[in-house]
C-alpha positions in Angstrom: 0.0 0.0 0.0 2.6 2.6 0.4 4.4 1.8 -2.3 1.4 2.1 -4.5 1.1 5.5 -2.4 4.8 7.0 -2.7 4.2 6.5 -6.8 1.1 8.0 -6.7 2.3 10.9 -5.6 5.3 11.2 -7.4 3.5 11.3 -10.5 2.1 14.5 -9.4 5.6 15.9 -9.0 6.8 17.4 -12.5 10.2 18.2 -13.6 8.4 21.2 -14.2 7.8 21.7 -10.7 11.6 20.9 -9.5 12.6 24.0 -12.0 10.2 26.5 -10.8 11.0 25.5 -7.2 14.6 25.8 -7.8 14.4 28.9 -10.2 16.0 27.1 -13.5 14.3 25.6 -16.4 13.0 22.1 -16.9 16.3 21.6 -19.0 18.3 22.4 -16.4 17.0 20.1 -14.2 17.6 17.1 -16.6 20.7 17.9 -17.3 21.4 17.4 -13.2 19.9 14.3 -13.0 22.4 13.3 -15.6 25.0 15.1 -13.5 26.0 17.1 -16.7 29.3 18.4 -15.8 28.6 21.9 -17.2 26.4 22.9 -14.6 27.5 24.6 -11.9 28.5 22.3 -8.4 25.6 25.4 -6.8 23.0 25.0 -9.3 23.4 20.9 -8.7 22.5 21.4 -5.5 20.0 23.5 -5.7 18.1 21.4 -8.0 18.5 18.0 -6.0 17.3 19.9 -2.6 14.3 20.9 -4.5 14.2 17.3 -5.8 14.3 16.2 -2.0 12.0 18.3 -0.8 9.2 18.1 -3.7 10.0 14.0 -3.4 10.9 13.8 -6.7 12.8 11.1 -8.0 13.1 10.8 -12.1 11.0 8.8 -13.8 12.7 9.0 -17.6 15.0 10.5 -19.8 15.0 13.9 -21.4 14.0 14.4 -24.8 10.6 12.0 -25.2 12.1 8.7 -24.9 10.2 7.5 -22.0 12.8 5.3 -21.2 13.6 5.6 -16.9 16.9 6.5 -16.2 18.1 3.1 -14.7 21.5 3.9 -15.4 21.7 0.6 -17.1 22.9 0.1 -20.5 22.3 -3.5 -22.4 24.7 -4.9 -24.5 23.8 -7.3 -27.0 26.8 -10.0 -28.5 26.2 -11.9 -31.3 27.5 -15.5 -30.6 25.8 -18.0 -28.4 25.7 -19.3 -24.7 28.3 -22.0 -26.0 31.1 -19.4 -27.4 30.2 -16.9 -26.0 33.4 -16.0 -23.8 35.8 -18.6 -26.4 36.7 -15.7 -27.9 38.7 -13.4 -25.6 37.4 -10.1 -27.9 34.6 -10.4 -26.6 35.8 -10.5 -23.1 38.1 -8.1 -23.5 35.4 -5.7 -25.3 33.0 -6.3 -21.9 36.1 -5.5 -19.7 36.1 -1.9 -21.5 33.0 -1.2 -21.1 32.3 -2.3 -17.7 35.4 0.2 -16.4 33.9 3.0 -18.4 30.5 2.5 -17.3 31.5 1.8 -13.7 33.6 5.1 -13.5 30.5 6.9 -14.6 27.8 5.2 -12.2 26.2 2.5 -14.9 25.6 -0.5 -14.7 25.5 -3.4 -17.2 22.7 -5.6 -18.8 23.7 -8.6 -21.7 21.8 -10.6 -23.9 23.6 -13.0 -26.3 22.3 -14.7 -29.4 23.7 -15.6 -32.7 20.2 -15.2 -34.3 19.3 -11.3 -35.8 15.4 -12.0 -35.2 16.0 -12.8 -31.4 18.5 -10.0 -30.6 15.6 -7.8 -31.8 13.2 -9.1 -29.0 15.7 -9.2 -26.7 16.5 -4.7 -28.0 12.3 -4.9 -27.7 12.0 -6.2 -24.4 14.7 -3.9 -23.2 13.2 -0.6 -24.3 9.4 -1.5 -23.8 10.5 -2.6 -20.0 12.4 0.4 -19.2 15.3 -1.5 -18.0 18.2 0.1 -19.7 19.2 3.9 -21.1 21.1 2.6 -23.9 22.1 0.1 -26.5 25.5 -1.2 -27.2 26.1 -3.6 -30.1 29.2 -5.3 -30.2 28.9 -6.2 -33.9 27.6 -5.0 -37.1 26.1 -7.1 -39.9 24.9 -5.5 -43.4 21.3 -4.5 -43.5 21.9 -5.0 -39.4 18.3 -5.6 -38.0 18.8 -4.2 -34.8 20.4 -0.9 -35.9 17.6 -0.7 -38.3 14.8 -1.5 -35.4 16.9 1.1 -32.3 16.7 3.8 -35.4 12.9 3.3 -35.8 12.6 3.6 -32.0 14.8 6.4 -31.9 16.5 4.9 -28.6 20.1 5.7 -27.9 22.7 3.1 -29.3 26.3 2.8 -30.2 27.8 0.1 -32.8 31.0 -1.6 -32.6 32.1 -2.1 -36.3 31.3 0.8 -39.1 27.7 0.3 -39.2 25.2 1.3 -42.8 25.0 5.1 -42.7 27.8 5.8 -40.4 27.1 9.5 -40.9 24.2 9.0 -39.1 25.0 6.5 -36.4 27.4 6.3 -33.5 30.0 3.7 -33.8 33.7 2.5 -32.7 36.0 0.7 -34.8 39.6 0.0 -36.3 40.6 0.9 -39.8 40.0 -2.6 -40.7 40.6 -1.6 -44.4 44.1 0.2 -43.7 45.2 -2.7 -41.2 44.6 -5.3 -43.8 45.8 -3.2 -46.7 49.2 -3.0 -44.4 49.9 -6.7 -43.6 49.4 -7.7 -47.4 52.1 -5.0 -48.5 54.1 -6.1 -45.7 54.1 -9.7 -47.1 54.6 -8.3 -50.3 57.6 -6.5 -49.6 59.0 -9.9 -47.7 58.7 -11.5 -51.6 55.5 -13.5 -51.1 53.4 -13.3 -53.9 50.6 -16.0 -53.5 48.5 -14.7 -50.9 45.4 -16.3 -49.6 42.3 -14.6 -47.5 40.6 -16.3 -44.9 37.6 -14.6 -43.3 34.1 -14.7 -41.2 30.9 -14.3 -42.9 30.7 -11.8 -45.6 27.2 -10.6 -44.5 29.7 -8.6 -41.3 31.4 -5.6 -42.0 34.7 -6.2 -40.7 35.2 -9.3 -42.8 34.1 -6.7 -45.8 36.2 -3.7 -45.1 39.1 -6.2 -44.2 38.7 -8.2 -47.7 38.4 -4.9 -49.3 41.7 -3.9 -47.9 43.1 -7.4 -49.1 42.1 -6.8 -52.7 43.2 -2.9 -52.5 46.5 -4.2 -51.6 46.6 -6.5 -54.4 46.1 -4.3 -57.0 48.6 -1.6 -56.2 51.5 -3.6 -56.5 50.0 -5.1 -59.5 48.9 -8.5 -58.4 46.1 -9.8 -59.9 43.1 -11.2 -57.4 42.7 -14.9 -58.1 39.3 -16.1 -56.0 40.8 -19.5 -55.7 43.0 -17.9 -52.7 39.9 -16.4 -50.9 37.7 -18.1 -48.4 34.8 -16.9 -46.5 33.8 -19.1 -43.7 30.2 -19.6 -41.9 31.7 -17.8 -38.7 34.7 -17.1 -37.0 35.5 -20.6 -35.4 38.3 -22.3 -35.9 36.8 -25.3 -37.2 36.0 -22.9 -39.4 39.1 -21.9 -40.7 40.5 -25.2 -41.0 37.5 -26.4 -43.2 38.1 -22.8 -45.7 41.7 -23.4 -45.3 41.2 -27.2 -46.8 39.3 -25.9 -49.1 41.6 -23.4 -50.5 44.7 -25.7 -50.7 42.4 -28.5 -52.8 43.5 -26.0 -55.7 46.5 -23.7 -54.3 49.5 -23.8 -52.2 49.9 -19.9 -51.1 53.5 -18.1 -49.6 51.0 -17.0 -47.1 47.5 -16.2 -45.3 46.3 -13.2 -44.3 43.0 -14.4 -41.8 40.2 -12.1 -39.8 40.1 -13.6 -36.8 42.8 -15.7 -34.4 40.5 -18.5 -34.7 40.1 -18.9 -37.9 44.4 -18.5 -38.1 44.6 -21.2 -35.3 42.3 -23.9 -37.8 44.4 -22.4 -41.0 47.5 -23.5 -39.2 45.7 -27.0 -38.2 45.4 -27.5 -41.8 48.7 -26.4 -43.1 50.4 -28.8 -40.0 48.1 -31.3 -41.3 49.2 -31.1 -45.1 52.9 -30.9 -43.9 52.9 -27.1 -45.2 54.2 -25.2 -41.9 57.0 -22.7 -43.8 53.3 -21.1 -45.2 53.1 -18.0 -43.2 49.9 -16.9 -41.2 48.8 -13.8 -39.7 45.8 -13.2 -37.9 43.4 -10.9 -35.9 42.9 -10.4 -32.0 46.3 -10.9 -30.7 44.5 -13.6 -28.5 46.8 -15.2 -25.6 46.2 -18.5 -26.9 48.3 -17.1 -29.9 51.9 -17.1 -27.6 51.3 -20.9 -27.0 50.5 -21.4 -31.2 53.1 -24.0 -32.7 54.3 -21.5 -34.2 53.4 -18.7 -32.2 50.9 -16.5 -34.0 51.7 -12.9 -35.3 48.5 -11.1 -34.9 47.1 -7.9 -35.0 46.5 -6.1 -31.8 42.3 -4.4 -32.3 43.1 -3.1 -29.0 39.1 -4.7 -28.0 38.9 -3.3 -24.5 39.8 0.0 -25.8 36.7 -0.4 -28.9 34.4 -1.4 -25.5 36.1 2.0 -23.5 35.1 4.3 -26.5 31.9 2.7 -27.5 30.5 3.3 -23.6 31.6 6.4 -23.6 30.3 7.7 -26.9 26.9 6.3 -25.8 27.2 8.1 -22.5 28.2 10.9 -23.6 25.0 11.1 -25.9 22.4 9.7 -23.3 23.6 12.8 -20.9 23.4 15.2 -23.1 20.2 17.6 -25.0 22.6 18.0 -28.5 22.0 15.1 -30.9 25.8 14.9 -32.1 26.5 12.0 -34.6 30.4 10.9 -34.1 32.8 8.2 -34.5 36.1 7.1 -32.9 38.9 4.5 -34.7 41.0 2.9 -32.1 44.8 1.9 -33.8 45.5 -1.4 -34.6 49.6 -2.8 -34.2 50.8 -6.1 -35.7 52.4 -7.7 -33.7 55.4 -10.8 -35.3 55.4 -14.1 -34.0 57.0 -17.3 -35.3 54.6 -17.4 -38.0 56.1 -14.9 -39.8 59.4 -14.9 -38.5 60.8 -16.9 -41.9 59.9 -14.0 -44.0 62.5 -11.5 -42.3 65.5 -13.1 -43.7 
């Protein structure tokens, strides 16, 4: 009974009425239950003693979206219950965002699923019940449903990977085109000239912008593309990239392969042990810790995940607590770092 009572009542206290009581506008006072840090330490406190003495406690966010300011955000990963912390970028990408959102009083709220349809009613059932301010997605597909449904909504979201419309959108990513475009040049210069492409699903954008940089690569130094040497996997497993890996050497022996994921490096190199071909060097993606205890060890390049996590929270953030709709972007540096797999091609 009095909790029915204590809401009661606070639905007849207004932000409207905090302002007049504390003499600033109805913007002001939103911008101090987001502890804005452009007002004023005085007019903060004059606003939550108003707040206190009105019994006023905030019931959603500014600007229409009716969503209650839980100081929650939700996170939705794209693999299942099974892999869902095989990979370490996905760990590491968490471990970002938790420190970013802890050192700005949020919380965090996950839902995992390597479906498109369910991740929607999992975005659904976080907006309709009010549990979380924000979005985060920690991958980007083409035609991505759930950017598509958070734009219809108009609810706050950011999106790990360079999303459709980027312009429009708030995302974190590495130059996945420029870090590819790098490694094959590198491998160029080191006098390989057969060099195959291993990758994730085509329908994600980093195994797009990353083949795109393969094929860039290519042609400025005059190599032609031969699709034999390309293989795009159902996912980023490295079952995975042993199976595209068998499949590529059923009609080429490559000087190397460039891969998109440790993973899918990890089940190339299973297959090159395998076919006795071990002088074949491998680079891949993630810099995972698994990749110093690789026979050989892995070179990899560093994504820097926990820093994409860091930047993605605090872009989202950033946007939730304040009135200005500002449409941004931040790329986090990638580093290659040389292993035994490569260590051949150095002379």
């Amino acid at each position: 009974m009095c909790n029915l009572c204590n809401i009661s009542v606070n639905m007849k206290i207004t932000i409207d009425k905090v302002a007049q009581k504390a003499g600033v506008s109805a913007s002001t006072v939103s911008r101090v239950i987001h502890d804005n840090p452009k007002i004023s330490d005085k007019t903060k406190q004059r606003v939550r003693e108003s707040m206190d003495s009105l019994g006023y406690f905030p019931n959603s966010l500014p600007g229409g979206s009716g969503n209650s300011a839980t100081r929650n955000l939700g996170l939705i990963l794209p693999n299942s219950s099974e892999n869902l912390f095989v990979n370490p970028f996905f760990i590491e990408a968490l471990r970002g965002i938790g420190v970013e959102a802890q050192s700005r009083g949020y919380n965090i709220m996950f839902s995992f699923s390597n479906n498109e349809e369910e991740e929607v009613d999992f975005i659904r059932n976080y907006i309709k019940s009010r549990w979380v301010e924000g979005i985060i997605l920690l991958a980007n597909r083409e035609n991505d449903q759930c950017v598509t449904f958070l734009r219809e909504k108009d609810f706050p979201f950011v999106v790990i990977g360079k999303p459709d419309h980027a312009d429009t959108t708030l995302w974190v990513d590495n130059d996945n085109f420029r870090a590819v475009y790098n490694i094959v040049n590198l491998l160029i210069d080191r006098e390989c000239r057969s060099i195959a492409f291993v990758g994730g699903p085509e329908s994600f954008s980093v195994t797009r912008d990353r083949l795109d940089g393969y094929k860039q690569a290519l042609a400025t130094r005059g190599i032609n593309v031969d699709m034999t040497l390309i293989g795009l996997g159902y996912d980023f497993s490295e079952a995975g990239g042993k199976s595209t890996m068998e499949h590529i050497l059923s009609s080429s022996i490559p000087d190397a392969v460039v891969t998109t994921d440790d993973f899918l490096a990890f089940g190339v190199q299973t297959a090159l042990t395998e076919k006795g071909l071990d002088k074949i060097a491998v680079v891949g993606f993630n810099n995972t810790m698994r990749g110093h205890y690789q026979y050989p060890t892995l070179s990899s390049v560093d994504i820097k995940p926990a820093d994409l996590g860091k930047n993605a929270a605090s872009l989202l953030l950033d946007a939730i607590n304040s009135t200005e709709k500002k449409w941004t972007h931040r790329i986090v540096n990638t580093i290659l770092i040389e292993r035994d797999s490569t260590a051949h091609l150095r002379g």
